[in-house]
C-alpha positions as a printed Julia matrix, in Angstrom:
339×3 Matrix{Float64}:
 -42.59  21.53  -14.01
 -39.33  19.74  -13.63
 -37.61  20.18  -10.55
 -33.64  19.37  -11.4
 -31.5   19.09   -7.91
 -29.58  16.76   -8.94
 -26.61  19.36   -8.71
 -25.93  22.92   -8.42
 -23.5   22.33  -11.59
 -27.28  22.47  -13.68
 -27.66  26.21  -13.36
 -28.26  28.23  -16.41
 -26.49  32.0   -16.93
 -28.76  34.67  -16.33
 -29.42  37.56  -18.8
 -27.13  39.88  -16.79
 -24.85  37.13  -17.41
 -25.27  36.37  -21.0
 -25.08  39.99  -21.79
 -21.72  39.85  -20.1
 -20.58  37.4   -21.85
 -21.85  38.3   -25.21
 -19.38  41.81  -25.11
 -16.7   40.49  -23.66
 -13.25  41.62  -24.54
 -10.96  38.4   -26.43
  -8.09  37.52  -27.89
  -5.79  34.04  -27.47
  -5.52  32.95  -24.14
  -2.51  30.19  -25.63
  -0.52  33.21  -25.7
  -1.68  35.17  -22.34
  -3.37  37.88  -24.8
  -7.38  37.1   -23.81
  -7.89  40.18  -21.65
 -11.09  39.03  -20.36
  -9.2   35.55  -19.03
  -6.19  37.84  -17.42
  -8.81  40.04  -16.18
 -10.32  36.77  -14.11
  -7.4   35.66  -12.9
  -6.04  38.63  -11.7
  -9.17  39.35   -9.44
  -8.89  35.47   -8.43
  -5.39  36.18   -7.25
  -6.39  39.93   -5.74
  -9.54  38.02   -3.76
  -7.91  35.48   -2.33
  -4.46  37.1    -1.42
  -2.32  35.22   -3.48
   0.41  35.32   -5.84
  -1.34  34.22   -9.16
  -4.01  32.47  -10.45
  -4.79  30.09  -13.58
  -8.41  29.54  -15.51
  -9.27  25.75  -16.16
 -12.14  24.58  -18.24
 -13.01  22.37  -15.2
 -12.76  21.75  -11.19
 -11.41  18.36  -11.97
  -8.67  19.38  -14.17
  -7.56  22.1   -11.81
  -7.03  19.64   -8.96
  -5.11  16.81  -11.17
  -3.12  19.69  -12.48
  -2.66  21.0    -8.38
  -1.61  17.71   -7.86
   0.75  17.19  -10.33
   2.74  20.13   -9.77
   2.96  19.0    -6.0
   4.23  15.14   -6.92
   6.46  13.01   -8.46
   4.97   9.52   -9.64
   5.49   6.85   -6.97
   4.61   9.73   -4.67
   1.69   9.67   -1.57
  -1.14  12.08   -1.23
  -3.16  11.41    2.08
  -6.93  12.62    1.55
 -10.37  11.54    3.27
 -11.87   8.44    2.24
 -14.81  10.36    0.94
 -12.73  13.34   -1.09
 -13.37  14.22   -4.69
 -10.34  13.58   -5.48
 -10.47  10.22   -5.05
 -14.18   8.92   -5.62
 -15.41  11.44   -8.52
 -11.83  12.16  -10.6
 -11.78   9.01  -12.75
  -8.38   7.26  -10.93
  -6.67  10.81  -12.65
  -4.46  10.93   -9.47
  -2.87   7.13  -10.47
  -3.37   8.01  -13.8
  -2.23  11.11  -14.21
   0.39  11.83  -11.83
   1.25   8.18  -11.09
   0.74   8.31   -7.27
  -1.04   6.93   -4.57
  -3.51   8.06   -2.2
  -3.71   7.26    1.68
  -7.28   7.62    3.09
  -8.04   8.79    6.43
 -10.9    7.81    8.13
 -12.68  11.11    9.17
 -16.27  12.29    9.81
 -18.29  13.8     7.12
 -15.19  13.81    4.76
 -13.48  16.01    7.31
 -10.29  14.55    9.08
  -8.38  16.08   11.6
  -4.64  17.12   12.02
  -4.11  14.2    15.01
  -5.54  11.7    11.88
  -2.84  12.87    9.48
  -0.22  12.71   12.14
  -1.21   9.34   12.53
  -2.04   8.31    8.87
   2.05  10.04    8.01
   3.88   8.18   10.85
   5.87   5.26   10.73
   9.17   4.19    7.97
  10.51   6.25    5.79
  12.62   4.42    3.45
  13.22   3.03   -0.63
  10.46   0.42    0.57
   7.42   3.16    0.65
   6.03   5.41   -1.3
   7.2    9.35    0.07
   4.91  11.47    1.53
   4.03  14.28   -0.34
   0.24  16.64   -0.33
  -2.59  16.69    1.54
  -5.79  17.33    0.13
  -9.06  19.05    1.74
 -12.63  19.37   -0.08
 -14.21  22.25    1.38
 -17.41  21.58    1.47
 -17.33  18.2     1.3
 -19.65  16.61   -1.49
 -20.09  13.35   -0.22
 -20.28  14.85    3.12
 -23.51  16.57    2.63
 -21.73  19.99    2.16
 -20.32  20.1     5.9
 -17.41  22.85    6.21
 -14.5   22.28    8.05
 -13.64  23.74   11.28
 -11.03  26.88    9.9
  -8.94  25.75   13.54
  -8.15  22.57   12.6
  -7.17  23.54    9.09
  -4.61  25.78   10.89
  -3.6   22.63   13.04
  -3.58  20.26    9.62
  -1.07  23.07    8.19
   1.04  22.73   10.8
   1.52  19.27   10.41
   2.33  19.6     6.62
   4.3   22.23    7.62
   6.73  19.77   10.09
   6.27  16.97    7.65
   6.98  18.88    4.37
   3.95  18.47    2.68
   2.45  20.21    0.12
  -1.47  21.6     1.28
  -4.0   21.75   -1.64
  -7.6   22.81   -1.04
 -10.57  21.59   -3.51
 -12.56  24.47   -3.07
 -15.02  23.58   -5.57
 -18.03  25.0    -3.1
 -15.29  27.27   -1.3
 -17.78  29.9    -1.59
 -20.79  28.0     0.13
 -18.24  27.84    3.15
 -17.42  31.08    3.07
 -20.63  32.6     3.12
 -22.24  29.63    5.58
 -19.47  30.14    8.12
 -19.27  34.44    7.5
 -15.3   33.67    6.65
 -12.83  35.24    3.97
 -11.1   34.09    0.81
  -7.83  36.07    2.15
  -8.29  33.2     5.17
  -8.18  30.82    3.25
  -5.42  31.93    0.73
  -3.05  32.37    3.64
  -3.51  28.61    4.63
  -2.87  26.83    1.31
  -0.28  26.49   -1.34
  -2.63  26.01   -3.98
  -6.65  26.43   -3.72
  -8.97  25.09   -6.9
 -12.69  27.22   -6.7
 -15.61  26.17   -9.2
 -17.26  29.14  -11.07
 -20.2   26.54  -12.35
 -21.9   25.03   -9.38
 -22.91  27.37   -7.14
 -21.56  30.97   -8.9
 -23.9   29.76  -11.61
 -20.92  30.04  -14.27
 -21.32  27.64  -17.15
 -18.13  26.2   -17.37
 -14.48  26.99  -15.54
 -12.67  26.71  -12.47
  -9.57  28.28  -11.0
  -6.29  27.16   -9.93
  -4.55  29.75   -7.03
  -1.34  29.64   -5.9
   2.47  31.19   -6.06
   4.13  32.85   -9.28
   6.36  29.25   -9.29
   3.52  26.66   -8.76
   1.27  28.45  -11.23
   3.8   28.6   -13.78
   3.81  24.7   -13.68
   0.47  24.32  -13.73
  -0.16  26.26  -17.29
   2.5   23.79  -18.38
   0.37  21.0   -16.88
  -2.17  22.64  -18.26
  -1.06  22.45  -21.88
  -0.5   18.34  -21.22
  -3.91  18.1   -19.96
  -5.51  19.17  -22.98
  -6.38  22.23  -21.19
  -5.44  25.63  -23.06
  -8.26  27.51  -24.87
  -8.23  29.81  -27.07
 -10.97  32.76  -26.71
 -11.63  31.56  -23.92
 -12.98  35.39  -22.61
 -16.41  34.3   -23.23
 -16.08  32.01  -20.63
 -14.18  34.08  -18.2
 -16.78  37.64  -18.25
 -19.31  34.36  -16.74
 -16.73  33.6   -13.96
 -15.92  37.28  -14.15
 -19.61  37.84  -13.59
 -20.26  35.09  -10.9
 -17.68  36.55   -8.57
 -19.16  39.75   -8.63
 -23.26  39.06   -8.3
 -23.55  35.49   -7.23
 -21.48  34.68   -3.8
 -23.5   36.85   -1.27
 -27.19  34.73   -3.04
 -25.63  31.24   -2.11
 -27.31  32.04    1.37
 -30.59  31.87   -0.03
 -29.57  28.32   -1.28
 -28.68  27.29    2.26
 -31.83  28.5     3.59
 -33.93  26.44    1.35
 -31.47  23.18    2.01
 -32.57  24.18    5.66
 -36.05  24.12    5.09
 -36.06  20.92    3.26
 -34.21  19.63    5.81
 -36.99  20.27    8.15
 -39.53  18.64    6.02
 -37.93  15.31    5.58
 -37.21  15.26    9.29
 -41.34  14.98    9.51
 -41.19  12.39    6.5
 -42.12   8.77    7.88
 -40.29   6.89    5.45
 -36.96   9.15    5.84
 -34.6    7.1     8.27
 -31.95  10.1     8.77
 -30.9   13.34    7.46
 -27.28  14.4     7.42
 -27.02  17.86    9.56
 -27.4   20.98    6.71
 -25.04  23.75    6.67
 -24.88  24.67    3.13
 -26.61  23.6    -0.23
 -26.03  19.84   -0.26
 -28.67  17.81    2.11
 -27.89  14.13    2.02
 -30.76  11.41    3.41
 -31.84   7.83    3.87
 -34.95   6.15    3.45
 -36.14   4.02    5.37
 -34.99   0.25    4.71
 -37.75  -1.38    3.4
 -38.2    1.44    0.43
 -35.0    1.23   -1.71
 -32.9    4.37   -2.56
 -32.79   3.73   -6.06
 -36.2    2.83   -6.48
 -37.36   6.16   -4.53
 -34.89   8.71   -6.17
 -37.46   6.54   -9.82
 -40.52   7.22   -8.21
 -39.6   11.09   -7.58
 -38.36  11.11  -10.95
 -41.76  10.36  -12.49
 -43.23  13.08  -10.23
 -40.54  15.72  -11.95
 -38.32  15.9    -8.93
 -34.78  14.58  -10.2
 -32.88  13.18   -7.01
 -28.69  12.13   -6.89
 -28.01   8.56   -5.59
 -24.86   8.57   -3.8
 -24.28   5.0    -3.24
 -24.37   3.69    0.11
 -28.23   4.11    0.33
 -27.24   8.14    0.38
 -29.86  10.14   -1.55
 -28.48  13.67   -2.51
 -30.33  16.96   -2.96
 -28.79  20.0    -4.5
 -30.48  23.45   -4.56
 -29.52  26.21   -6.51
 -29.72  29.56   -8.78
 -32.37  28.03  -10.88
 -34.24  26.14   -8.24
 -37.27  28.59   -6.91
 -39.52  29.15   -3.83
 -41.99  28.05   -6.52
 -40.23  25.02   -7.16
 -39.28  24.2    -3.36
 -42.93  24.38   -2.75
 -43.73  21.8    -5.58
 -41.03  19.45   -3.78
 -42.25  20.29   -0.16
 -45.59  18.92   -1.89
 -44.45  15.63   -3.48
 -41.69  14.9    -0.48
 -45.34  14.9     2.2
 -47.6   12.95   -0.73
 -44.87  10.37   -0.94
């Protein structure tokens, strides 16, 4: 038995999902006539309280599109040191929108509005680059899956709001938050100009994200879109899983938290385990011990059939997820105490 954690993005559709999927209704999505797609992003838009919504084929290209539509090249972004958008997007941000991003320092990949006040202050002149978005990862990958505090995203808002700054949320495990900290999309759509959610980590959705946002911004981004590379065709197929996700798979991500919980607890009793990043979702992030080496730990659980994430910085990542079972946790309970 292999036991994959290396990320909730490994899930396979169910059969209530593939039978979705199989009789769904398309047609050209180039030209706004897939149904299935319009369907999709009309719920998106409905759930989270806001104006309209576009379907990406991935998380990444909905936040390079977000931040494109907020920027002009030579622009700033400020972000945490540890977002997505900056250590997992390939340099798109430079590359693709031609600005810059200013890290903040925070905890966890969580910063707080005093931070961005700081991080913003100072000239503001031909010399520097202008301030422009800020970006939040909710939960925070890197972070272990920590959610922010939904206070001092208000706060953060205000500050864009004095500085005029665009606010974009990566939301890629939005719905991990949600559910871990019993709060609502409409919350969250109220906060943000635009909002990118993933329908294939934790929704279980094989492919395809979503971009949310106003009538105006969203009529950029399928522009964007189009440059990107982006624009599908029958893409309905793909939307009935996303379609699908939303409606059977948010209120199960609990039982995904609950088994990060109880592996936390077992590696807490593990000799060799140095520390264990607090668990609030489905992401558990730990260190071994110094004289065992990351790399050659996340081999040796390989060869036992449990596939492990390094993370750099000695971090060792654990994922669980729709396909990962009590039988399965069990099995890795088993090899994480033999170890």
């Amino acid at each position: 038995m292999i036991v994959d954690l290396i990320s909730d993005t490994v899930t396979r559709p169910t059969a209530g999902m593939l039978d979705t999927m199989m009789n769904a209704k398309v047609g050209d999505d180039v030209f706004k006539s897939d149904p299935t797609v319009n369907q999709l992003q009309e719920k998106a838009a409905r759930l989270f309280g806001m104006e309209d919504a576009l379907f990406f084929p991935s998380g990444t290209m909905a936040n390079q599109a977000a931040i494109k539509l907020h920027t002009q090249p030579g622009d700033k972004i400020f972000c945490d040191k540890w977002a997505h958008v900056y250590q997992y997007e390939g340099g798109g941000a430079a590359f693709n929108s031609g600005v810059t991003c200013k890290l903040i320092d925070g905890d966890r990949g969580m910063f707080t509005a005093e931070q961005l006040k700081i991080a913003a202050a100072g000239r503001a002149d031909i010399h520097v680059p202008y301030s422009r978005l800020v970006c939040i990862e909710n939960t925070t990958n890197k972070g272990g899956g920590a959610c922010w505090d939904f206070e001092e995203l208000k706060r953060i808002q205000q500050v864009c709001k004095d500085l005029h700054l665009g606010y974009h949320l990566d939301g890629a495990r939005l719905f991990n938050a949600l559910v871990a900290k019993e709060e609502t999309p409409k919350q969250y759509g109220e906060l943000f100009d635009t909002i990118s959610i993933c329908l294939s980590k934790g929704l279980g959705a094989p492919i395809g994200s979503i971009l949310l946002g106003s009538k105006e911004d969203i009529a950029k981004a399928l522009r964007i879109r189009k440059l990107f590379g982006g624009a599908m065709r029958q893409a309905g197929f793909l939307a009935a899983a996303g379609i699908y996700a939303l409606d059977h798979h948010v209120e199960r991500l609990a039982d995904d938290h609950q088994k990060a919980k109880r592996i936390e607890t077992e590696l807490k009793l593990c000799s060799y385990v140095k520390k264990v990043e607090p668990v609030e979702t489905n992401i558990l992030i730990f260190y071994v011990n110094d004289d065992l080496n990351a790399d050659e730990f996340i081999s040796k659980m390989s060869e036992r059939g449990i596939l492990l994430t390094p993370m750099g910085d000695g971090k060792i990542r654990i994922v669980t997820h729709l396909d990962f079972t009590n039988e399965m946790l069990d099995r890795l309970i088993t090899e994480l105490k033999s170890f």
